[in-house]
Every structure is written in structure tokens, then in C-alpha cells.
TORDRENPA-8717 format. One record per residue: z, y, x of N, C-alpha, C, CB in turn. Coordinates in pm, whole numbers, padded with zeros to 5 digits, always signed. Glycine has a CB too. Example, Ala and Ser with C-alpha at 12.3 -4.5 7.8 and 13.67 -1.06 7.14 Angstrom:
// residues 2
+00780-00569+01319+00780-00450+01230+00780-00330+01320+00905-00447+01131/+00708-00225+01285+00714-00106+01367+00787+00003+01290+00572-00060+01408/
END
This chain:
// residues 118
+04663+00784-02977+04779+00696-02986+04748+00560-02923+04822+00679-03132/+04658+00491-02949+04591+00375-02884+04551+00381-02765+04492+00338-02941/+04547+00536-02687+04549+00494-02541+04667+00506-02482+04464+00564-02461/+04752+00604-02553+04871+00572-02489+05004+00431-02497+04920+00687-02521/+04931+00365-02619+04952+00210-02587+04909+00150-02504+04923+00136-02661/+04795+00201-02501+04673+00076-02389+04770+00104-02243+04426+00157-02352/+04794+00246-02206+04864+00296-02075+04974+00231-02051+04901+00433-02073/+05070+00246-02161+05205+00173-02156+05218+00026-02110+05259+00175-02289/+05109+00000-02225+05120-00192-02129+05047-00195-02043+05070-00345-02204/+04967-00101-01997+04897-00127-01859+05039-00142-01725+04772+00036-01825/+05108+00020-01794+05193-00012-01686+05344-00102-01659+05211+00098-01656/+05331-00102-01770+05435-00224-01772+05364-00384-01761+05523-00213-01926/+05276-00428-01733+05173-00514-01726+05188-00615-01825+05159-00566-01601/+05209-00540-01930+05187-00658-02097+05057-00703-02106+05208-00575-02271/+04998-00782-02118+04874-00819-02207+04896-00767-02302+04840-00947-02239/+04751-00742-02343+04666-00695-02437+04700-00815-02547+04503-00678-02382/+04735-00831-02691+04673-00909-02738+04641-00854-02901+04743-01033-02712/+04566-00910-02954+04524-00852-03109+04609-00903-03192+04381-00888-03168/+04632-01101-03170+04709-01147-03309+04825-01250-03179+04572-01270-03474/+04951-01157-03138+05052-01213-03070+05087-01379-03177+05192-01078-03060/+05128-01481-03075+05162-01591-03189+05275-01527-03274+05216-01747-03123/+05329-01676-03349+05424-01655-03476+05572-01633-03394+05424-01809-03598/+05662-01539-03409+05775-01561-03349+05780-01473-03188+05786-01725-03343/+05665-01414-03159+05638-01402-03015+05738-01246-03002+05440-01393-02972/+05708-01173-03109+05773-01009-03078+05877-01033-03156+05683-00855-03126/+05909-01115-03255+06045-01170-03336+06081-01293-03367+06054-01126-03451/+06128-01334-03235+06197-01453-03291+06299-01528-03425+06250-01461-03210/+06274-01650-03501+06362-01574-03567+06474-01640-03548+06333-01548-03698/+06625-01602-03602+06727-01597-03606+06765-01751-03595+06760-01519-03707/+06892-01772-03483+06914-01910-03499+07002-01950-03656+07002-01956-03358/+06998-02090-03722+07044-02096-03832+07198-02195-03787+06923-02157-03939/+07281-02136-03849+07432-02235-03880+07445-02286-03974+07554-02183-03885/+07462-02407-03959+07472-02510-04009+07621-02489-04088+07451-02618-03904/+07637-02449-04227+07791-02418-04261+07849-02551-04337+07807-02273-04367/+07973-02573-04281+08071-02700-04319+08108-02661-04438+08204-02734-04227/+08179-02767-04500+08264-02770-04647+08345-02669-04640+08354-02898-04682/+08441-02663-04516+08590-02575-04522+08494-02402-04479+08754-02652-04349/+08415-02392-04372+08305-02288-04383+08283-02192-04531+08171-02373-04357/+08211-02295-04620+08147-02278-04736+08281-02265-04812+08039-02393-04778/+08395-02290-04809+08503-02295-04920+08560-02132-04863+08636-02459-04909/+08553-02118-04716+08602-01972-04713+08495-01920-04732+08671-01913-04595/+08383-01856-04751+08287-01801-04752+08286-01785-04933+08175-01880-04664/+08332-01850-04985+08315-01867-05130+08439-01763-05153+08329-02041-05197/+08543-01744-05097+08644-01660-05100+08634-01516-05085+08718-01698-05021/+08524-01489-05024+08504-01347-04944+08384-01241-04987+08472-01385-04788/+08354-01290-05128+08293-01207-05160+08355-01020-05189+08247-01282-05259/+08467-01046-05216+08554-00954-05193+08661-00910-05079+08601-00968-05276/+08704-00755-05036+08789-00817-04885+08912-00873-04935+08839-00688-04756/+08928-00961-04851+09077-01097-04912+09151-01110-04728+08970-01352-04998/+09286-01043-04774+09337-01054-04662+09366-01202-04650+09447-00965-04648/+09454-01279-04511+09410-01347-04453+09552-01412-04531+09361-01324-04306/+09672-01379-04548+09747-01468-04667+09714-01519-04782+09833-01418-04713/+09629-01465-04867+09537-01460-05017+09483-01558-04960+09429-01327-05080/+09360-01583-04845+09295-01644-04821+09332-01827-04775+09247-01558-04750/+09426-01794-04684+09520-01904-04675+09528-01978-04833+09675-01839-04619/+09603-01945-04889+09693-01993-05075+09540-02031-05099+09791-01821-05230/+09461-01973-05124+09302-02000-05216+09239-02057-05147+09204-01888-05262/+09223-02104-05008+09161-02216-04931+09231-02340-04956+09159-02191-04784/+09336-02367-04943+09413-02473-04930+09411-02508-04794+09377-02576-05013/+09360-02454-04687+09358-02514-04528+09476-02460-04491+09232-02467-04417/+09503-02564-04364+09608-02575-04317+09594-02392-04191+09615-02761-04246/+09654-02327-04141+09656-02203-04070+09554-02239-03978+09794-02157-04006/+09591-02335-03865+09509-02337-03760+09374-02416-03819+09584-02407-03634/+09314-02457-03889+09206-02519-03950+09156-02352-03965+09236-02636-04098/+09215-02273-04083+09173-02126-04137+09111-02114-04071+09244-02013-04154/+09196-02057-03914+09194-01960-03819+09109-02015-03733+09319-01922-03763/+09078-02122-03711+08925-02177-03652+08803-02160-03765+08935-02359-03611/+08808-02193-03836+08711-02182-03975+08658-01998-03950+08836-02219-04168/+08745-01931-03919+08728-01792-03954+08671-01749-03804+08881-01710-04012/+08670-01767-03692+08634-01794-03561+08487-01813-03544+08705-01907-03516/+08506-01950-03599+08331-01981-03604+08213-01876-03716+08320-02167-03676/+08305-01874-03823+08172-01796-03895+08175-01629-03843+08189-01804-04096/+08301-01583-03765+08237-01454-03696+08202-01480-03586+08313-01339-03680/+08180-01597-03517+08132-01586-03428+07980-01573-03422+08181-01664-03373/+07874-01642-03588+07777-01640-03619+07766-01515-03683+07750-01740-03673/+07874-01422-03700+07785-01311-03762+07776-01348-03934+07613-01315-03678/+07865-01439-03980+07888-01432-04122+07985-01384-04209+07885-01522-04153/+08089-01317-04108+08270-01293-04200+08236-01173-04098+08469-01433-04176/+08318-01048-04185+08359-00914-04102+08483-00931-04098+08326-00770-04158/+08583-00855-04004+08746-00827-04023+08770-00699-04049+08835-00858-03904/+08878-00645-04113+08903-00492-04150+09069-00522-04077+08886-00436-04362/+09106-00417-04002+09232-00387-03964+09229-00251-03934+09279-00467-03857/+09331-00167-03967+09457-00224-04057+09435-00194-04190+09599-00163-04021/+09317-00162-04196+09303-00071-04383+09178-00159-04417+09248+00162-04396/+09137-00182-04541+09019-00245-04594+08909-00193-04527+09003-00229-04735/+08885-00032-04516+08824+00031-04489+08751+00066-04359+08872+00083-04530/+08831-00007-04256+08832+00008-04129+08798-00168-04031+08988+00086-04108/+08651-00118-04033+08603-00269-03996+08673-00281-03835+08399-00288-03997/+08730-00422-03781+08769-00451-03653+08676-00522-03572+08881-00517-03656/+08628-00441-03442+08528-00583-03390+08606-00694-03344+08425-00554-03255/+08489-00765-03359+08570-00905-03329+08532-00942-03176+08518-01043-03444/+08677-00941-03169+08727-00999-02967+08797-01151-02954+08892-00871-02878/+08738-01245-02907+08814-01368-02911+08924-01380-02831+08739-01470-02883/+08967-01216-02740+09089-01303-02664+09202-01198-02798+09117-01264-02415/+09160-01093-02875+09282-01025-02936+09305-01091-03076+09261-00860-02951/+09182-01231-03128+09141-01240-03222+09331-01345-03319+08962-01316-03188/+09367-01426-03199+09449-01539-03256+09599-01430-03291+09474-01695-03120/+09590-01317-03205+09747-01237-03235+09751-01148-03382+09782-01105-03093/+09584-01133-03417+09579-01017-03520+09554-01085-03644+09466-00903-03493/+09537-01220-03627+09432-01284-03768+09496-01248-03894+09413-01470-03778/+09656-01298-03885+09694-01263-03971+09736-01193-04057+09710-01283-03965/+09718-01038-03986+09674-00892-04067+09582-00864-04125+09661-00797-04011/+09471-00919-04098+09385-00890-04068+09296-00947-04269+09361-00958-03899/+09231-00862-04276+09133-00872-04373+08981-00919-04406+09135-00785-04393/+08949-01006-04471+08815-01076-04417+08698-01040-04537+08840-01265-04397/+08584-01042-04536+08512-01000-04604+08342-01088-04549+08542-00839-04593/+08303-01163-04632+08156-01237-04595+08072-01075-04588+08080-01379-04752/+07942-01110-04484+07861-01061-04459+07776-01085-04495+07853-01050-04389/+07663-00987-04525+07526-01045-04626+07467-01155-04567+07394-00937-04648/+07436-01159-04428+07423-01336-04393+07491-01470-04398+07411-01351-04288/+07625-01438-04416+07684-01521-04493+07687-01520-04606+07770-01531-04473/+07676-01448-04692+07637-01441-04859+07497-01559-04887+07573-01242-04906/+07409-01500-04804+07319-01558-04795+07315-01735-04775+07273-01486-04710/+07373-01765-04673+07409-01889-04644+07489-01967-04726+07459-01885-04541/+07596-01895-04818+07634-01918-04908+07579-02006-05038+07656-01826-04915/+07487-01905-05049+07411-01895-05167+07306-01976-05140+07369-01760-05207/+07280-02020-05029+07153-02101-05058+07203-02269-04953+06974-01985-04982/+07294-02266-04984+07357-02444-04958+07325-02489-05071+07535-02484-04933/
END
């Protein structure tokens, strides 16, 4: 097994190394910095909460929401479900402003996370 490592990076011309630095084969993850209105929807989404519910229990104004909800999928912290709870939607920023408001939101364990440790 160890020579056919040694071969592989021979031919792909990796160095050899024993103790790669910190971060070198895994960088880690950039961190977001989450805002008040961020953290107030994120506090909402532990459960999926469609995007009217969410509206009434934020108190933000639509287009505040609907940017608020933008940025944290854009980090990979809010999922969307359309049209059923069940049925996760990827997220596209040019289909994102026509569907929001069907649309069902749900924090992601990295946003749970981020959550939880503000």
C-alpha cells in the first residue's frame, strides 16, 4: 500500500511529507460573522417555518427578510424546501427573489451551530 502511495505522488509530483503543516490537506472553513436580524432568523428555524410564519415572528420588514435569508444560504446556514417540507430546493440566486415566498426555511447544522455559540 505504501508503494503505491509513494508511486502516486511520484507521479503526480506531490512531495513526500511525514507531518504536512496545520490546515495544509484541510483547510478550515471560512467563519460568518452572523448579525442581530441573521441570529433572530436563525433562532426561528429550528423547525421548517415557511417564509409567512417567518416574516410575523421576525418582525423584519420583507425585503430586510429576504436579504437576511440570501446571505445565510449563501453561507451554507438556512436550507429551502419547495413545494413540500420534504423536498429540499437548491438554492439559485437568479430563481431565488420569485420563489422566497413559498418557500420553506429550515437552519442547517452549521447554522445551529453558529447559533448556538454567539
Amino acid at each position: 500500500m505504501n508503494s503505491l502511495l509513494f508511486n502516486l505522488r511520484a507521479s503526480l509530483r506531490i512531495p513526500l511529507r511525514e507531518n504536512p503543516p496545520a490546515g495544509y490537506l484541510c483547510p478550515e472553513p471560512a467563519t460568518h460573522s452572523v448579525t442581530d436580524a441573521e441570529f433572530d432568523v436563525l433562532d426561528e428555524l429550528y423547525f421548517v417555518t415557511p417564509f409567512a410564519e417567518l416574516l410575523k415572528k421576525t418582525g423584519l420588514p420583507r425585503p430586510e427578510l429576504v436579504e437576511t435569508l440570501r446571505r445565510l444560504m449563501d453561507v451554507g446556514y438556512v436550507r429551502s424546501f419547495w413545494p413540500d417540507p420534504d423536498t429540499e430546493l437548491a438554492y439559485e440566486e437568479s430563481s431565488f427573489g420569485a420563489l422566497v415566498g413559498d418557500c420553506q426555511f429550515l437552519a442547517s447544522k452549521e447554522g445551529l451551530l453558529q447559533h448556538n455559540t454567539r
